[in-house]
N, C-alpha and C positions, 0 to 999 in steps of 0.2 A: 777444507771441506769437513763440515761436523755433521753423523747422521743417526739421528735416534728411532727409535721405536716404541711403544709405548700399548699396553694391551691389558688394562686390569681386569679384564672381566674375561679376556684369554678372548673374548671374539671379538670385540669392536677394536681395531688397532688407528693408532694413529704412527703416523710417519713423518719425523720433521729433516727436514735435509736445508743446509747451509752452506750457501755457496761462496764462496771469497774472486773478486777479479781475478785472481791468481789461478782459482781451478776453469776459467773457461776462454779468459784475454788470449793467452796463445792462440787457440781456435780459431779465435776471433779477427787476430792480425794475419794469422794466416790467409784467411778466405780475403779478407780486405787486398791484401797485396795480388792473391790470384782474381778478384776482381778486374785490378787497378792493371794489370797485365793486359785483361782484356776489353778493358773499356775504350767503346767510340762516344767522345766526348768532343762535340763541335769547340774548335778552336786548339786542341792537342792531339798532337801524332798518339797513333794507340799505345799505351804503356808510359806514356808521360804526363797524365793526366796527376794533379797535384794531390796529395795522398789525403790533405782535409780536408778537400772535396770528395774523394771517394767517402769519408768516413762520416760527412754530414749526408750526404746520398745514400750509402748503403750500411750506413754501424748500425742504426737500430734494429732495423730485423736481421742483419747477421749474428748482432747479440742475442737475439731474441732465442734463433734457430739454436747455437753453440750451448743455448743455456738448457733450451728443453730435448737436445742431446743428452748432455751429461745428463739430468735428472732421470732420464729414461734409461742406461746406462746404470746409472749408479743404485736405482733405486732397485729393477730389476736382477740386481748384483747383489746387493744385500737381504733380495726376498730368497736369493736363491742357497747363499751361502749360509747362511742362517735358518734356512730352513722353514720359512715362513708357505701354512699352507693357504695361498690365496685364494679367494674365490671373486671371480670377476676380476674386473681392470680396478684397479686403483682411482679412486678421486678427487678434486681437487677439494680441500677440508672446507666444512663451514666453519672452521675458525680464523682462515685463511686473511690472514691482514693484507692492506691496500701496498702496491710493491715499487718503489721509484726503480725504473728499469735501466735510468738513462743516468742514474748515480752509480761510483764507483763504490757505492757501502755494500757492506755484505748480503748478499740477498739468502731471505729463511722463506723454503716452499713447507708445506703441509699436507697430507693425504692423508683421507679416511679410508683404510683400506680392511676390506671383511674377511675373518680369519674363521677358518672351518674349526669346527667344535671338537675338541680332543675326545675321542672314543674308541675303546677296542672293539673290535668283531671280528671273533675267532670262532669255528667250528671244528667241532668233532667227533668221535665213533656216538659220544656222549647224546648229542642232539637227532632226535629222531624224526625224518621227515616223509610226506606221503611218498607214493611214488606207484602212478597208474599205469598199468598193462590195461590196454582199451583192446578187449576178443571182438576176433576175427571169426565170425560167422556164416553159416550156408547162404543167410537170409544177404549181408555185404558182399559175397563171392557174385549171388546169383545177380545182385543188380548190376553189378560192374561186367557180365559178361553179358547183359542185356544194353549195356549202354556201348560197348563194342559192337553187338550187333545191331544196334540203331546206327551208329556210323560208318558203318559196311552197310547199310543194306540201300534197296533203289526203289524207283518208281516201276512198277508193270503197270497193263491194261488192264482193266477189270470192264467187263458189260455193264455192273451194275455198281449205283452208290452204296455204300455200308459207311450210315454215319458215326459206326464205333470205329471204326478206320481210320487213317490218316489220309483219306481221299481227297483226290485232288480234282477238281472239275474247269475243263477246256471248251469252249463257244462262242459262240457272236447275241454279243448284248446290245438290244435297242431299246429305246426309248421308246414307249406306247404314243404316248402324247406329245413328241418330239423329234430332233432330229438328230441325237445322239445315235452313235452308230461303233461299237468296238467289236472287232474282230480278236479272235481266239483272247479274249478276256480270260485270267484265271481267275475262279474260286476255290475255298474253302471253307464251306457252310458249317463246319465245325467249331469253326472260331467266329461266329458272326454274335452280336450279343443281344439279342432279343429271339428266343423261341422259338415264334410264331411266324418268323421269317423261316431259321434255320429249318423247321419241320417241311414246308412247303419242299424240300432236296430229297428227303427222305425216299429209300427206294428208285428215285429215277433212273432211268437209261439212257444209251445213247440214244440219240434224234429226240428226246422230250423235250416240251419247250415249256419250259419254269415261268409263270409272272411273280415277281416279286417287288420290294420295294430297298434299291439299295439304301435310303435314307433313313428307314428305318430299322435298316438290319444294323448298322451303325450309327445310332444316334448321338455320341457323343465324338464320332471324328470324323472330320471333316477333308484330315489329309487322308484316310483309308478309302473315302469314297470320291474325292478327286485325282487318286492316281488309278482308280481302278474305272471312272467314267473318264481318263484322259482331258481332264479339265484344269482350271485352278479354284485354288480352293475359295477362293473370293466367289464362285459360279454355282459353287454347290445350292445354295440356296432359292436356286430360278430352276433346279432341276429337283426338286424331291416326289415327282409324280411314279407310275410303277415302271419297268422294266422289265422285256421277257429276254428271259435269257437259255437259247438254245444249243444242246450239248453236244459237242463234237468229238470230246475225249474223256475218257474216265482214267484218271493213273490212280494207283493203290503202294504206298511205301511198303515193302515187305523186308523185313528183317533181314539179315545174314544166317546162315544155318551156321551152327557149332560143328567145325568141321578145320579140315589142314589149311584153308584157303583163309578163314579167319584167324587161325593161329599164327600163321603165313604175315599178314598182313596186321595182325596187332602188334607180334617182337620178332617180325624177318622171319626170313624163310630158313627153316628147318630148326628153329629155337624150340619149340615145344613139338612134340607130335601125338597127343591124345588130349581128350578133354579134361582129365584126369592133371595131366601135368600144364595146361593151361588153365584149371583151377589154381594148382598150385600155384603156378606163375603171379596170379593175379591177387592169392592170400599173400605172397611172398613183398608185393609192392604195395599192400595195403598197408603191410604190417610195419614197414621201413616208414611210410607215412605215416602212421600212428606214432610211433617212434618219436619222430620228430614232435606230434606233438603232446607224445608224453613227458616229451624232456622242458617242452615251453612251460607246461603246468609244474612242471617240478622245479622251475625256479622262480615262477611267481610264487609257490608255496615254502621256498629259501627265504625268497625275501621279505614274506610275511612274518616268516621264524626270527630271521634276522632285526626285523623293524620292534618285534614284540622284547626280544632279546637287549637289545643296545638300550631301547626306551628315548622317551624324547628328545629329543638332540636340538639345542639351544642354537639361535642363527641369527647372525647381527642385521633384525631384519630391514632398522632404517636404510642403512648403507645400501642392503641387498636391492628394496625399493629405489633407490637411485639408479643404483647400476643396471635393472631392469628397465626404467623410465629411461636411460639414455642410451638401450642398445632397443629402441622401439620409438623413439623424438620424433622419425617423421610422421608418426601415426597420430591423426587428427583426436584420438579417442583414446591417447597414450594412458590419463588417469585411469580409466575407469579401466581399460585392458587390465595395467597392474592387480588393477582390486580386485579383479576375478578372476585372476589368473595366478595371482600370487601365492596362496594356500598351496596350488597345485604343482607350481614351482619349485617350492621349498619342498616337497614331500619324495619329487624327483631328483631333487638337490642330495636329498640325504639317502637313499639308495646308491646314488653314484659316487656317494664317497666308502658309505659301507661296501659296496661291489668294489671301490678299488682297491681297498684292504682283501676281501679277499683270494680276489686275483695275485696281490702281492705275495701272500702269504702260497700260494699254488706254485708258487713263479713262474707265470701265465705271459708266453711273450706270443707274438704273430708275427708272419711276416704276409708280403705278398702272396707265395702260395695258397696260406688260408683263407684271406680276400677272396681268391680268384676262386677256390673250392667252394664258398660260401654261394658267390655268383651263380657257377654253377647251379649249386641244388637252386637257387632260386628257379634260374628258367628252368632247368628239369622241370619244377612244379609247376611252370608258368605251360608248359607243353603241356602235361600229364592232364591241366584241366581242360585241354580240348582232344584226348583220349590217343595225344603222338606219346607212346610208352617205350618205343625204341628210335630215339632220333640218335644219330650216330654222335661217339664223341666231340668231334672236329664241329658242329654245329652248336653245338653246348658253348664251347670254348671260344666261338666266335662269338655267339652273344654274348658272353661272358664278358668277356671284352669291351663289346660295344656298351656296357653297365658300367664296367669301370671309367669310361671315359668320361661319364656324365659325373660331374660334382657332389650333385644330391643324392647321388646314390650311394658314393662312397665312404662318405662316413655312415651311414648307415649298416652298410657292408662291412665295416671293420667293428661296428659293436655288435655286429651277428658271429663273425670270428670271436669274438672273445666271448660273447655269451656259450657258443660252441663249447669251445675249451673249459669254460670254469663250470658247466653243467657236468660234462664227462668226469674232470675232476672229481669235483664235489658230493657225486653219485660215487667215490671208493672212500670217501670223508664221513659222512654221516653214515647213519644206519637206518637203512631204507625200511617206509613201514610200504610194503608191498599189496593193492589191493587190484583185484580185477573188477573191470568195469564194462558194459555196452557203447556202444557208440552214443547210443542215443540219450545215457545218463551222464556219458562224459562232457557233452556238448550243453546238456541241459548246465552242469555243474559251473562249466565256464560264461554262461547265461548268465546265470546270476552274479557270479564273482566281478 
């Protein structure tokens, strides 16, 4: 077996490997014989089946198999010993000559295979990077404790409608001109989207009886006005004449009062007991929020530094275009996918090799643990956005879990570990240009970026 390598330009590599009957024959008579053991072959007891019949029946693709063993084998062996940084799979070369498979002459394989561009990316005290503190305000405190007391709070009675309210209206809707007939129908003439309907609610009471048109209070759906006349929506259209509709309940959403039973009920009972320290509470989990995505913006602004730093980074792109084109073959639109997608490829390409330099350089490892902590904070956030701010450990961990078990989510979860780790890092590496920002100028900033 003779096997070379070849890479003048340091990134388009070829690979030639030569194989001799000698490096794969063994293999080869091996499996023949453990065939020939087990072969039912009409006319011979099993295992006495005559050995040049096995070998004109099953030689060729048992060579075939033993040959693109070794090559997979060897060729992987020598990318590894040597050091070679691949990118993608290996392919079979276009200079690849036509192969008699069924001679015992030496067989010469060929791969084109793409080799990542030699570059250093080192940081240190020297390189100066942003790094945003997003303030925590009265104006974020007060809406976060308003948006707790919208999810603590209930429906009452009210005598009268107040359409600045989130009034809700209860009664028997009928048809003027028909035979439509709903009992205790809901409305909420707040959300209806024409005016001139909505105003007709205005001020009502109980026992008033509304003529309205629900066709026109909703002109553009068809399903708001066939679940609420109990039809199908294919029907709407043989009912658009007026409807009265008379009031049997008024409910009114009233907030939760700032008080033990909402502190109670946002982080358990007896966590916080003034409004005072249930501001704090809530600057406290704003601020861990922010946090995180202060740290997000501080490594897109790494790897801006870093991309501007290293400079263009050369990439053997025909190669790379293949190897792209055949981890995407069954897609009908495979050309054109590449074409537009490929810029974008290569710009990902080469962060992921500068970020693995320097995670190296950190000596940045993971294990499960971190995965599983990653998980975590994800549902923590995936709760926090429907305002569960104390769900117990043991619920965390069991989502957690159930995250890990899905595929797609795991690798994604282990470059959130590592981004983790080489942020914390990298924030005692450089030398932080520290700036305070708004909520609403940080958001804007990442807008545009």
């Amino acid at each position: 077996m003779n096997i070379t390598f070849e890479a003048p330009d340091k990134i388009n590599g070829l690979m030639t490997i030569t194989l001799e009957s000698a490096d794969y024959q063994p293999e080869v008579d091996k499996t023949l014989k453990d065939y020939r053991k087990r072969a039912n072959i009409p006319g011979f007891r099993p295992g006495q089946a005559p050995m040049g019949m096995i070998k004109r029946q099953f030689g060729p693709s048992v060579k075939v198999d033993a040959v693109n063993k070794i090559l997979g084998e060897k060729l992987y062996e020598y990318v590894r010993e040597n050091k070679i940084q691949m990118l993608g799979e290996p392919l079979p070369s276009e200079q690849q000559e036509a192969l008699d498979l069924e001679s015992d002459q030496p067989l010469t394989f060929k791969f084109d295979i793409a080799v990542a561009p030699e570059f250093e990316a080192k940081l240190s005290a020297k390189d100066k990077v942003d790094y945003y503190n997003i303030t925590v305000d009265d104006k974020l405190i007060d809406q976060q404790v308003e948006m707790y007391q919208s999810r603590a709070g209930q429906y009452e009675k009210a005598e009268q409608f107040d359409p600045e309210q989130r009034d809700m209206l209860k009664g028997d809707l009928r048809e003027v001109d028909g035979s439509i007939e709903v009992a205790d129908a809901v409305l909420m003439p707040q959300y209806m989207k024409v005016e001139d309907q909505k105003k007709l609610f205005d001020g009502c009471k109980l026992g008033d009886i509304i003529t309205w048109n629900p066709r026109k209070a909703y002109p553009e759906s068809d399903v708001e006005v066939s679940s609420l006349l109990k039809i199908q929506k294919e029907e709407v259209k043989d009912h658009e004449g007026d409807f009265t509709f008379q009031i049997t309940e008024i409910s009114r959403f009233v907030k939760a009062e700032v008080n033990q039973a909402l502190f109670d009920q946002t982080f358990g009972e007896g966590t916080v007991k003034s409004e005072k320290e249930f501001r704090q509470k809530i600057a406290d989990i704003i601020s861990q929020q922010f946090k995180a995505d202060a740290d997000y913006k501080f490594l897109l602004d790494v790897r801006a530094h870093m991309e501007k730093k290293v400079g263009k980074l050369e990439f053997p792109e025909a190669i790379l275009k293949r190897v792209m084109k055949n981890n995407n073959k069954d897609r009908k639109d495979v050309e054109d996918f590449v074409e537009k997608n490929f810029e974008a490829s290569i710009k990902e390409l080469g962060w992921h090799l500068i970020k693995e330099q320097l995670v190296a350089a950190q000596g940045i490892q993971i294990d499960d643990n971190d995965v599983k902590q990653v998980a975590k904070e994800a549902a923590r956030a995936q709760f926090a956005q429907y305002g569960m701010s104390n769900v117990p450990d043991e619920y965390l961990d069991n989502y957690a879990q159930e995250m890990l078990k899905k595929r797609e989510n795991t690798d994604g979860l282990v470059d959130r570990a590592i981004d983790v780790k080489l942020t914390a890092a990298l924030k005692n590496v450089v030398k932080l240009n520290e700036k305070d920002i708004t909520l609403e100028d940080f958001q804007k900033m990442l807008q545009e970026k």
